[in-house]
PDBQT receptor file of N, H, CA, C and O in Angstrom, charges set to zero:
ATOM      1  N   UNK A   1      16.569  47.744  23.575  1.00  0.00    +0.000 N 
ATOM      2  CA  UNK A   1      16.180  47.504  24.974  1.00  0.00    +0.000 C 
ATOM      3  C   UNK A   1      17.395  47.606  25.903  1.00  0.00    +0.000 C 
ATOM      4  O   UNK A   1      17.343  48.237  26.959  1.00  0.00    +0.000 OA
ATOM      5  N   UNK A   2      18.521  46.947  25.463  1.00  0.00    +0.000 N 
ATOM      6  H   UNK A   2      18.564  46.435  24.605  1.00  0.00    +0.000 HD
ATOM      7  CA  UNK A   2      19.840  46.779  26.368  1.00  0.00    +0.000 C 
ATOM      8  C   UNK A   2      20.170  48.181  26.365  1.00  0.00    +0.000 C 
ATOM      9  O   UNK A   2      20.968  48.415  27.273  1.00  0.00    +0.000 OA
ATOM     10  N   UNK A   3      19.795  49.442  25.542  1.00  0.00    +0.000 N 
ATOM     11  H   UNK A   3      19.146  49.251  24.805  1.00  0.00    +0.000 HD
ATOM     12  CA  UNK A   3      20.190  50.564  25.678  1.00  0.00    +0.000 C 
ATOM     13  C   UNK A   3      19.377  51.642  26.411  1.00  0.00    +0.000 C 
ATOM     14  O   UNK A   3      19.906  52.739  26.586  1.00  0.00    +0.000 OA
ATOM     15  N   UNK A   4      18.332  51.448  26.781  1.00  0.00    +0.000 N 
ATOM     16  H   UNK A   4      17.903  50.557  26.639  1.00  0.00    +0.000 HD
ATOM     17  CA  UNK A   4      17.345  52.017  27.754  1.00  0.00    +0.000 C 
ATOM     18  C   UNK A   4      17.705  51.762  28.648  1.00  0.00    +0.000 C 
ATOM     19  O   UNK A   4      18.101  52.677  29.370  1.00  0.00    +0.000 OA
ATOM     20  N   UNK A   5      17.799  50.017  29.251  1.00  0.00    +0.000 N 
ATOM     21  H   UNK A   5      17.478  49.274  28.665  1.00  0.00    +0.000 HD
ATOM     22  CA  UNK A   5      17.768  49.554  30.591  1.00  0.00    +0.000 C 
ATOM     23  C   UNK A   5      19.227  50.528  32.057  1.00  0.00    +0.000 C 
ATOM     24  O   UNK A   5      19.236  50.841  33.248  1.00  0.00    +0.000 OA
ATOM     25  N   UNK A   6      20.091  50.590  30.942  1.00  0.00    +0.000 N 
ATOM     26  H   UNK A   6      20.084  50.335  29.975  1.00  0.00    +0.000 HD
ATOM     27  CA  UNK A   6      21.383  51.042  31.584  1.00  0.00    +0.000 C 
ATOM     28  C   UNK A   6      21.133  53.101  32.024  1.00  0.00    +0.000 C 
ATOM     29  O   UNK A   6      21.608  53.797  32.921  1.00  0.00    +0.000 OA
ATOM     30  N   UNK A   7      20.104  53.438  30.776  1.00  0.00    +0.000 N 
ATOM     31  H   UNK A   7      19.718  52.873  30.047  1.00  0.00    +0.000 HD
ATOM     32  CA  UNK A   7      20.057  55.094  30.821  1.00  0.00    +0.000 C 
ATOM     33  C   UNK A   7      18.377  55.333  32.129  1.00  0.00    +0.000 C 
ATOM     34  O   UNK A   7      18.038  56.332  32.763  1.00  0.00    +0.000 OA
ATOM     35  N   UNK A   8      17.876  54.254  32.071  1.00  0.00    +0.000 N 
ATOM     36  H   UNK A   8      18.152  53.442  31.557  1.00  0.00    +0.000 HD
ATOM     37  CA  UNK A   8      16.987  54.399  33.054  1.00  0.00    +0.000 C 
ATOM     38  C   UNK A   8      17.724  53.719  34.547  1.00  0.00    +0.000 C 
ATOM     39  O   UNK A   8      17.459  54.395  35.541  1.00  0.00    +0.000 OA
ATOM     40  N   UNK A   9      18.188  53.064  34.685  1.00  0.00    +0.000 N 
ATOM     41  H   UNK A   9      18.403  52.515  33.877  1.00  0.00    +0.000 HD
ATOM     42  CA  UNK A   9      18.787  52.372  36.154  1.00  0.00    +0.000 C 
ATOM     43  C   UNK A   9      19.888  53.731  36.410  1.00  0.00    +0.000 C 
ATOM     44  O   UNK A   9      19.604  54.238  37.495  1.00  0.00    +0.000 OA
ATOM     45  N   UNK A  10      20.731  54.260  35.919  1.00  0.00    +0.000 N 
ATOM     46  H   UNK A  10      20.962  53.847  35.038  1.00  0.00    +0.000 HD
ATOM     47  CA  UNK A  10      21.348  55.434  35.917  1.00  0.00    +0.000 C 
ATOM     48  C   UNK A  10      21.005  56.570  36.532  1.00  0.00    +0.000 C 
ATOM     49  O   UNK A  10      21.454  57.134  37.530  1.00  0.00    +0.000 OA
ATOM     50  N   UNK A  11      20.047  56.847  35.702  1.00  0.00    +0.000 N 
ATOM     51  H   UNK A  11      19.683  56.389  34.891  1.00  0.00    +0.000 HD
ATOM     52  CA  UNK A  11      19.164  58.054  36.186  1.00  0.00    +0.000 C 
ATOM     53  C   UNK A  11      18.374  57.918  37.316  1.00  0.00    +0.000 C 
ATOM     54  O   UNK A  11      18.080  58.967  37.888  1.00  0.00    +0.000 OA
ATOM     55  N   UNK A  12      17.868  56.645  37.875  1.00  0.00    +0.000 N 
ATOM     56  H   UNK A  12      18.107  55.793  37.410  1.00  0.00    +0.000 HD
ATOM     57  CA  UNK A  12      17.189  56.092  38.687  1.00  0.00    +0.000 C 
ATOM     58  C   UNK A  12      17.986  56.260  40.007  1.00  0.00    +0.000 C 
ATOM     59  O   UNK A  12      17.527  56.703  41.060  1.00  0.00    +0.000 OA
ATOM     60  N   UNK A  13      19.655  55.700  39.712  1.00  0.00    +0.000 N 
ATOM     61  H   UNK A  13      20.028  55.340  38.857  1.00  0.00    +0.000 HD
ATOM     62  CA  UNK A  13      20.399  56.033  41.253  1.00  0.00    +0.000 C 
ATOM     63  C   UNK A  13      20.739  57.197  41.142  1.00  0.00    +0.000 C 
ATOM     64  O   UNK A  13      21.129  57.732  42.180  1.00  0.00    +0.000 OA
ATOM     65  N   UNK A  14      20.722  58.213  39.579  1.00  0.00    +0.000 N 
ATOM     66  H   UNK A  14      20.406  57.779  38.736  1.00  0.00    +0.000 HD
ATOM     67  CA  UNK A  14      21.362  59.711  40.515  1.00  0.00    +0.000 C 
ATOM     68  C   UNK A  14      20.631  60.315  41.032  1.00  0.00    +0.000 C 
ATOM     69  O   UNK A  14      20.860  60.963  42.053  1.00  0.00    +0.000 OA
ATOM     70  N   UNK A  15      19.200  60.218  40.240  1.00  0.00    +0.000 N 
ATOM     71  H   UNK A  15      19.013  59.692  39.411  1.00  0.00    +0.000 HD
ATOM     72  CA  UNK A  15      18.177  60.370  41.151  1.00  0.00    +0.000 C 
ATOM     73  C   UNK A  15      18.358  60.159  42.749  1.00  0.00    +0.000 C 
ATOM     74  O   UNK A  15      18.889  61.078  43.372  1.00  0.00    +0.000 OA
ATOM     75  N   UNK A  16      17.960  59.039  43.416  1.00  0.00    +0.000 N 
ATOM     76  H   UNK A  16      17.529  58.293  42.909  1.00  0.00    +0.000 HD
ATOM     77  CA  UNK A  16      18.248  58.715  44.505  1.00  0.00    +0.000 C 
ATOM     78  C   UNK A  16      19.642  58.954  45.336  1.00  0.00    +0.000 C 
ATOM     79  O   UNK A  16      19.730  58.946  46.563  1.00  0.00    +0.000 OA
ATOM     80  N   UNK A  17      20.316  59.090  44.750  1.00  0.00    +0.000 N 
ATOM     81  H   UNK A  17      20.244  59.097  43.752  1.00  0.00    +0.000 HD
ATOM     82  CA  UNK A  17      21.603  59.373  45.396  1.00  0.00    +0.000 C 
ATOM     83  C   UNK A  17      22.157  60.870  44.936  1.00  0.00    +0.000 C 
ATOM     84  O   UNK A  17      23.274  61.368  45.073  1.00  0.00    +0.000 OA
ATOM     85  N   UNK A  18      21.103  61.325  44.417  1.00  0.00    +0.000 N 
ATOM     86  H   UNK A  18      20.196  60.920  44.306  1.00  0.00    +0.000 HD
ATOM     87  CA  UNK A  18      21.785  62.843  44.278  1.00  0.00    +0.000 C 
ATOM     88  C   UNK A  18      21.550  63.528  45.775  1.00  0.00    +0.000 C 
ATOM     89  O   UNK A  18      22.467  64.185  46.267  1.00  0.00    +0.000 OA
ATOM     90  N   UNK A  19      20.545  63.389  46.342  1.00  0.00    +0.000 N 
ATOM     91  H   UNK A  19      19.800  62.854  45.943  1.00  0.00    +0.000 HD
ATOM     92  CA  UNK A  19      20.088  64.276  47.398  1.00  0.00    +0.000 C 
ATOM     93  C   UNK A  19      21.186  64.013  48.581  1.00  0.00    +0.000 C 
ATOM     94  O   UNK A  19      20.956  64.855  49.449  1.00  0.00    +0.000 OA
ATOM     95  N   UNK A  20      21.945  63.444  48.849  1.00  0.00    +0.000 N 
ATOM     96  H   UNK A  20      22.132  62.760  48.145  1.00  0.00    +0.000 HD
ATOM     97  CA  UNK A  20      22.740  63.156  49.678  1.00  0.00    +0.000 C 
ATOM     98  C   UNK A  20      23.740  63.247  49.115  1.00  0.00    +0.000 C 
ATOM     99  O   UNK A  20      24.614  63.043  49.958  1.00  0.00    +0.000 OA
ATOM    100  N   UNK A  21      24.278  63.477  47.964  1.00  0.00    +0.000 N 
ATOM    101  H   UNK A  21      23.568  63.643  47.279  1.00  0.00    +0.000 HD
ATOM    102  CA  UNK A  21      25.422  63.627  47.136  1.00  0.00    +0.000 C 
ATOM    103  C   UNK A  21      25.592  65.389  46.872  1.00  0.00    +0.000 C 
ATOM    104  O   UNK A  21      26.608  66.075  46.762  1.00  0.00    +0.000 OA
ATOM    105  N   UNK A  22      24.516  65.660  46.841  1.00  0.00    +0.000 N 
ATOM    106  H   UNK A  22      23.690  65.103  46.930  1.00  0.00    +0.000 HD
ATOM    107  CA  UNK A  22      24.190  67.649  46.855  1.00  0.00    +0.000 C 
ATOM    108  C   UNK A  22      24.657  68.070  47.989  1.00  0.00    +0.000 C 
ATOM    109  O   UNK A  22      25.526  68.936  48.090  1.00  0.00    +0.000 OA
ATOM    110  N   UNK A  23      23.719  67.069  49.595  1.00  0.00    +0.000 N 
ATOM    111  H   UNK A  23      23.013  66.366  49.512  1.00  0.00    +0.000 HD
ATOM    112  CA  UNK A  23      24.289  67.920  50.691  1.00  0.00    +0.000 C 
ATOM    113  C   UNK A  23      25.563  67.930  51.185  1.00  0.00    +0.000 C 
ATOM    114  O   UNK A  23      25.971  68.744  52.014  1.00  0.00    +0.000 OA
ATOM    115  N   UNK A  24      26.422  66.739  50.528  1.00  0.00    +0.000 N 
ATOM    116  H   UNK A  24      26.090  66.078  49.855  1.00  0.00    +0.000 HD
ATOM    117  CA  UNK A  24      27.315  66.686  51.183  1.00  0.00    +0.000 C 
ATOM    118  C   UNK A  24      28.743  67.719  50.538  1.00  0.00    +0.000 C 
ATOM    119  O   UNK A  24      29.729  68.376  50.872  1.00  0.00    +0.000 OA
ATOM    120  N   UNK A  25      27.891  67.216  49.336  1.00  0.00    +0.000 N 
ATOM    121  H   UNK A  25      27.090  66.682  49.065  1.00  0.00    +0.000 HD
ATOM    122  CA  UNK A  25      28.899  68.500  48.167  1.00  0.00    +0.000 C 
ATOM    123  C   UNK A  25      28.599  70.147  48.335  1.00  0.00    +0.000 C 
ATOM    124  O   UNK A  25      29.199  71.039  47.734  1.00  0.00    +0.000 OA
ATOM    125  N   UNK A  26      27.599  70.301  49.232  1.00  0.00    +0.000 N 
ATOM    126  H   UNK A  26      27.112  69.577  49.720  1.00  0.00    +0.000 HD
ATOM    127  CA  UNK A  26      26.987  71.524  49.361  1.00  0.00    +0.000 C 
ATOM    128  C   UNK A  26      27.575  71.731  50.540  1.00  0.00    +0.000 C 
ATOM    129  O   UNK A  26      27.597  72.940  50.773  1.00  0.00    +0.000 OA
ATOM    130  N   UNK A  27      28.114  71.027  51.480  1.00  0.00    +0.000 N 
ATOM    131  H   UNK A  27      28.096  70.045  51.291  1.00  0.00    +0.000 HD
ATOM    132  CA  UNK A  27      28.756  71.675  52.700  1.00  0.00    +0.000 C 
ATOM    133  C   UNK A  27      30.012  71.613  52.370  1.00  0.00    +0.000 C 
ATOM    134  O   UNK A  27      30.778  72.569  52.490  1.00  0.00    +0.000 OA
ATOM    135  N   UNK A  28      30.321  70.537  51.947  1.00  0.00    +0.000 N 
ATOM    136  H   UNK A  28      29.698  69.761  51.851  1.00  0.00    +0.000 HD
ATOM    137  CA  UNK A  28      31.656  70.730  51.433  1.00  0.00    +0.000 C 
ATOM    138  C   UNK A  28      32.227  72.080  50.736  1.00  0.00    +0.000 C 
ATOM    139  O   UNK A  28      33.216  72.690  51.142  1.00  0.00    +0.000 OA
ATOM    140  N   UNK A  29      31.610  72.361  49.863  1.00  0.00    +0.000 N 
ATOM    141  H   UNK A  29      30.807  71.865  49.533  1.00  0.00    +0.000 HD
ATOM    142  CA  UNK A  29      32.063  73.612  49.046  1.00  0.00    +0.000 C 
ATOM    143  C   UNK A  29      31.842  75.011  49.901  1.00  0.00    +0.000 C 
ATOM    144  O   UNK A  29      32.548  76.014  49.806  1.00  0.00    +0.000 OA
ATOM    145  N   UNK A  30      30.551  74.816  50.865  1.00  0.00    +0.000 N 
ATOM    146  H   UNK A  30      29.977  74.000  50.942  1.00  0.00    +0.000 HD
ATOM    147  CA  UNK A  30      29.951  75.712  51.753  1.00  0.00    +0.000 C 
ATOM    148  C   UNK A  30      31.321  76.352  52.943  1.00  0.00    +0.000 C 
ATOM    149  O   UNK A  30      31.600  77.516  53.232  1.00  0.00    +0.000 OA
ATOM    150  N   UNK A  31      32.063  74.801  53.505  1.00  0.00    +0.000 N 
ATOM    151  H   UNK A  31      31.836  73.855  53.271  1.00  0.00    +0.000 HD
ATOM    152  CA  UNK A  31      33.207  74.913  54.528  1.00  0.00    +0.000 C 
ATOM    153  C   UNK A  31      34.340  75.950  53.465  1.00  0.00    +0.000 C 
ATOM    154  O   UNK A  31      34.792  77.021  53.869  1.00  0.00    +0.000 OA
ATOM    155  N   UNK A  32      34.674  75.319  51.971  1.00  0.00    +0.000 N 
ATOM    156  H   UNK A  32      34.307  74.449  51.643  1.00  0.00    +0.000 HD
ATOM    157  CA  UNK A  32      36.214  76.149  51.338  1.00  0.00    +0.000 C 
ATOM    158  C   UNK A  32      35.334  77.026  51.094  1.00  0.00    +0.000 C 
ATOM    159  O   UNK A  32      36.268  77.751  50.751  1.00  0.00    +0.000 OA
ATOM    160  N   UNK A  33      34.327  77.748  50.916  1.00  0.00    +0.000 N 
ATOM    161  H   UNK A  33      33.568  77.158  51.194  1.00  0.00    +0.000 HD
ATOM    162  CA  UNK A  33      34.328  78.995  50.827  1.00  0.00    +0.000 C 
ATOM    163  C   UNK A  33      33.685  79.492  51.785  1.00  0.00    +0.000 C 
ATOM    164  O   UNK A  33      32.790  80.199  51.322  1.00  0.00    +0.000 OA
ATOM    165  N   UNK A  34      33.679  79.485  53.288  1.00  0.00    +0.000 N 
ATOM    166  H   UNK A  34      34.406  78.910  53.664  1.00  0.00    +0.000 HD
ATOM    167  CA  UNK A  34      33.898  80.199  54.126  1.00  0.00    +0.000 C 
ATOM    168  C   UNK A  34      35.299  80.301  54.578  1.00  0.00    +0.000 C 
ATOM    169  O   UNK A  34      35.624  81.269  55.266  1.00  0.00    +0.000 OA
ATOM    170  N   UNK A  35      36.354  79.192  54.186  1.00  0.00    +0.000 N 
ATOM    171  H   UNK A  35      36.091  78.406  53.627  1.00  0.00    +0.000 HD
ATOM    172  CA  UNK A  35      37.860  79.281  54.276  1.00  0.00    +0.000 C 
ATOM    173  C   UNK A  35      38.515  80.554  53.361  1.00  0.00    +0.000 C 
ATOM    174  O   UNK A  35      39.365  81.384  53.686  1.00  0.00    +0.000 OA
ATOM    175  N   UNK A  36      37.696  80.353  51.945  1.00  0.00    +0.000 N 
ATOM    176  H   UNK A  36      37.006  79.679  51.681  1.00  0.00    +0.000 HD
ATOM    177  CA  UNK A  36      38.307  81.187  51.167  1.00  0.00    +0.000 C 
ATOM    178  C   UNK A  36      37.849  82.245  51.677  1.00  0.00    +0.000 C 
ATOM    179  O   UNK A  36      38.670  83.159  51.610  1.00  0.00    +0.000 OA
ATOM    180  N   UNK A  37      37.320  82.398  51.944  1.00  0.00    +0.000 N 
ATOM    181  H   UNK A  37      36.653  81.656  51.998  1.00  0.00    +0.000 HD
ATOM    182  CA  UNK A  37      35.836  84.060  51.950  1.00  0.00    +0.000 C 
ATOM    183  C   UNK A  37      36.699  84.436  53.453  1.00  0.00    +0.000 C 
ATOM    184  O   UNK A  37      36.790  85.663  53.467  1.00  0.00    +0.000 OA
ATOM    185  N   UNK A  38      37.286  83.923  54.567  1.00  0.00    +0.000 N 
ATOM    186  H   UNK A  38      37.212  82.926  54.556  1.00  0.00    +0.000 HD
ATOM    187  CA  UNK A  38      38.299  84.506  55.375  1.00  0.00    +0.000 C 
ATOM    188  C   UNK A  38      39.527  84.675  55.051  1.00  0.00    +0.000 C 
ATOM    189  O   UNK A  38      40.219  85.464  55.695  1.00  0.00    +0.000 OA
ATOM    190  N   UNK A  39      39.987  84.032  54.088  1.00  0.00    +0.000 N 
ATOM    191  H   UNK A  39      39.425  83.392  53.565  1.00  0.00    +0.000 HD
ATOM    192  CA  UNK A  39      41.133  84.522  53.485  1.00  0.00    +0.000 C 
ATOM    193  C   UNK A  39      41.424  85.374  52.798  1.00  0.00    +0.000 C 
ATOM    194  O   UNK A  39      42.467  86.021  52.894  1.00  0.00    +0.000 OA
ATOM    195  N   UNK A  40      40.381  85.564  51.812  1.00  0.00    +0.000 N 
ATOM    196  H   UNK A  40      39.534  85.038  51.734  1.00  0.00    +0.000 HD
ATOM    197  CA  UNK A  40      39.993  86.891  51.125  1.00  0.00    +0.000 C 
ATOM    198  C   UNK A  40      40.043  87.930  51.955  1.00  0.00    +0.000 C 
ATOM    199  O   UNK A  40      40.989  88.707  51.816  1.00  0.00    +0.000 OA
ATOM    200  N   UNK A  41      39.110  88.169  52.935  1.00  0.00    +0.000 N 
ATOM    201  H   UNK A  41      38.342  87.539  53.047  1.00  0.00    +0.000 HD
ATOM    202  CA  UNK A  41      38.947  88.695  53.910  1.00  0.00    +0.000 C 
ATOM    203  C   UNK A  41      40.513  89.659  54.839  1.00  0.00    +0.000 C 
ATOM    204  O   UNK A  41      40.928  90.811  54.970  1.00  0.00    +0.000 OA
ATOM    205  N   UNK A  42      40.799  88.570  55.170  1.00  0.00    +0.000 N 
ATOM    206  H   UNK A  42      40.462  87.635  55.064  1.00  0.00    +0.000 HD
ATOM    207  CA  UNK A  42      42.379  89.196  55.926  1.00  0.00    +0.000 C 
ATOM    208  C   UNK A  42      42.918  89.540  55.018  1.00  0.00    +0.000 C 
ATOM    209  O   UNK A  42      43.597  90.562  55.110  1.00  0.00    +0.000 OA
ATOM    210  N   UNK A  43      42.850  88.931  53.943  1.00  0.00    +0.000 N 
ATOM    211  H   UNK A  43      42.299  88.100  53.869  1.00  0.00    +0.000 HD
ATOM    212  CA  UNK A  43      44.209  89.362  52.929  1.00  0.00    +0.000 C 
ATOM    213  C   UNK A  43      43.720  91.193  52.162  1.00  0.00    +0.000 C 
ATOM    214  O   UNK A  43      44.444  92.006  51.588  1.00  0.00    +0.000 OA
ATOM    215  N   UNK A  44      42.640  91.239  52.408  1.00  0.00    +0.000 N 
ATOM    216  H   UNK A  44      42.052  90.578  52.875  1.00  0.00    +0.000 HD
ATOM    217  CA  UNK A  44      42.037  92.676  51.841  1.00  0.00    +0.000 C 
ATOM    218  C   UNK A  44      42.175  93.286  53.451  1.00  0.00    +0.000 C 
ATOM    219  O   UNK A  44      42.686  94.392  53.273  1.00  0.00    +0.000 OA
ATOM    220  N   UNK A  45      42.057  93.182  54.308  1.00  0.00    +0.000 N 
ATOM    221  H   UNK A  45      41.642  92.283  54.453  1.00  0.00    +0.000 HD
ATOM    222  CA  UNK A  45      42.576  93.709  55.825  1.00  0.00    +0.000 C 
ATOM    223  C   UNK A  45      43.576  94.324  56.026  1.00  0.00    +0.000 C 
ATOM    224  O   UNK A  45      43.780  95.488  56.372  1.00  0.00    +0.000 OA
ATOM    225  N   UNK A  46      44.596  92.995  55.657  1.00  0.00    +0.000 N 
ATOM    226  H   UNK A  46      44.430  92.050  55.376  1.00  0.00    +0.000 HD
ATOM    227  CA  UNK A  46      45.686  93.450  55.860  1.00  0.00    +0.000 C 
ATOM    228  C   UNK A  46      46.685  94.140  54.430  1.00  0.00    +0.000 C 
ATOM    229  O   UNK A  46      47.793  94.631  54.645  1.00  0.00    +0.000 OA
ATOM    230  N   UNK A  47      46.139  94.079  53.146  1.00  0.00    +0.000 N 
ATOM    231  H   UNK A  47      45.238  93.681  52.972  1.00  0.00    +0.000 HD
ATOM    232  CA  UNK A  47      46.593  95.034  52.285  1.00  0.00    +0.000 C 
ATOM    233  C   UNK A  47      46.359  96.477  52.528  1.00  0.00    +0.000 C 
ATOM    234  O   UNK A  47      47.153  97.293  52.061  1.00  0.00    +0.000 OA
ATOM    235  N   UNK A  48      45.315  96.864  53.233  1.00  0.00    +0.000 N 
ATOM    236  H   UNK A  48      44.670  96.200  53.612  1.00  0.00    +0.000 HD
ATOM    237  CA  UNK A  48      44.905  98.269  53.877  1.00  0.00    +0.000 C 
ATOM    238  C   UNK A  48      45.951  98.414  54.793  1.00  0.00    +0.000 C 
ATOM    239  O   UNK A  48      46.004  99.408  55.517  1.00  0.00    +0.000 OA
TER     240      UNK A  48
């Protein structure tokens, strides 16, 4: 029982706290790779 209780309450907050944990990790990663994706960018620009 003591080994359920901890794998269900777990799953229960990533559950709940994933959806706000996605978007924020999803813009996050969304912002460095529009950073990278302009850096890429100039740096293939300006190797031409």
């Amino acid at each position: 029982m003591e080994e359920k209780k901890p794998k269900v309450s777990k799953w229960d907050t990533m559950v709940h706290a994933s959806f706000r944990k996605v978007v924020s990790f999803d813009l996050l990663f969304f912002g460095i790779g529009i950073v990278v994706g302009m850096g890429i960018g100039v740096y293939l620009i300006a190797g031409q």
